[in-house]
Structure formats: C-alpha cells, structure tokens
N, C-alpha and C positions, 0 to 999 in steps of 0.2 A: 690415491695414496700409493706411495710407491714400496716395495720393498725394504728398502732401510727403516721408513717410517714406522714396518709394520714389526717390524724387528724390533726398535725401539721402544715401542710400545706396549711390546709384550714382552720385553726387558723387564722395563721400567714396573708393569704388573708385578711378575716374577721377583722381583727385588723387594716390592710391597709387602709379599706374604712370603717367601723364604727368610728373607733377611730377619725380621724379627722373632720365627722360630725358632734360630741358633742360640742366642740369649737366654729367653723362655725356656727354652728347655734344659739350657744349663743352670739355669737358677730357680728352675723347678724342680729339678733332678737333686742339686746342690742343697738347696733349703729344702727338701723332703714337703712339696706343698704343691699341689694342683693350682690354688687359689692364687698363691705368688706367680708363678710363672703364668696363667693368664694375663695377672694385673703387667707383666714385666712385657708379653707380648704386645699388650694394647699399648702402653705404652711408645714404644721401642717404637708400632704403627704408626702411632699416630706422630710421633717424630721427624718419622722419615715421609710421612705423606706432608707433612707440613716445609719441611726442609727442600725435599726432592725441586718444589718449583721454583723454591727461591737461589739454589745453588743453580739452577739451568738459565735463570734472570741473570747472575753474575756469569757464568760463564758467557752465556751470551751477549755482553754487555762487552766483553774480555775481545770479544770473535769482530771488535772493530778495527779502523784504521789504526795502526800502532803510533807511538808517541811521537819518535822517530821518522816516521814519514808526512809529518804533516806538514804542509806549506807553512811557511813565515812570511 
C-alpha cells in the first residue's frame, strides 16, 4: 500500500467520525438534548458511510476516456 493510499484512508476514517460531530453537536447544543444530537450524529454516519462509496463509484466512473476523445 503506498503512501497516498494510506493517507486516503485515513481521510476518509477521519471524515467518518469528525464530519458528523459538527451537526450533533450543533443540534445538541441548539435543541438543549444529548439524546438529539446522538440520534443527528448517527444519522449524519450513517449517511455519509453510505454515500462516501457511491460518490467515489461516480467519480470513478468520471476518471474515464472523455467524450471528446473517443474514436468514431
């Protein structure tokens, strides 16, 4: 595994469990409620853990020949 990969990957973690704190905690903070901003954390995860591989499918998908250079 090289460098970049390991970088990515511990982005991509990082982005799992940061990302959905910022939310949570303003809408726990916001609504005066521990229990909310759980429910807003889990949520917000399980979003973004669902999302994350299908946005890296289209991009990937994007990272082909362009339209423009294909033989006729």
């Amino acid at each position: 595994m090289c460098p970049n990969e390991k970088l990515i990957r511990f982005l991509g973690y990082l982005c799992l469990l940061v990302f959905p704190l910022i939310p949570a905690g303003i809408v726990g903070l916001l609504g005066h409620s521990a229990t909310l901003g759980v429910k807003t954390f889990l949520l917000t995860g399980l979003g973004v853990a669902v999302l994350s591989p299908l946005l890296n499918a289209l991009i990937a998908s994007r990272g082909g020949t362009p339209h423009h250079n294909r033989g006729k």
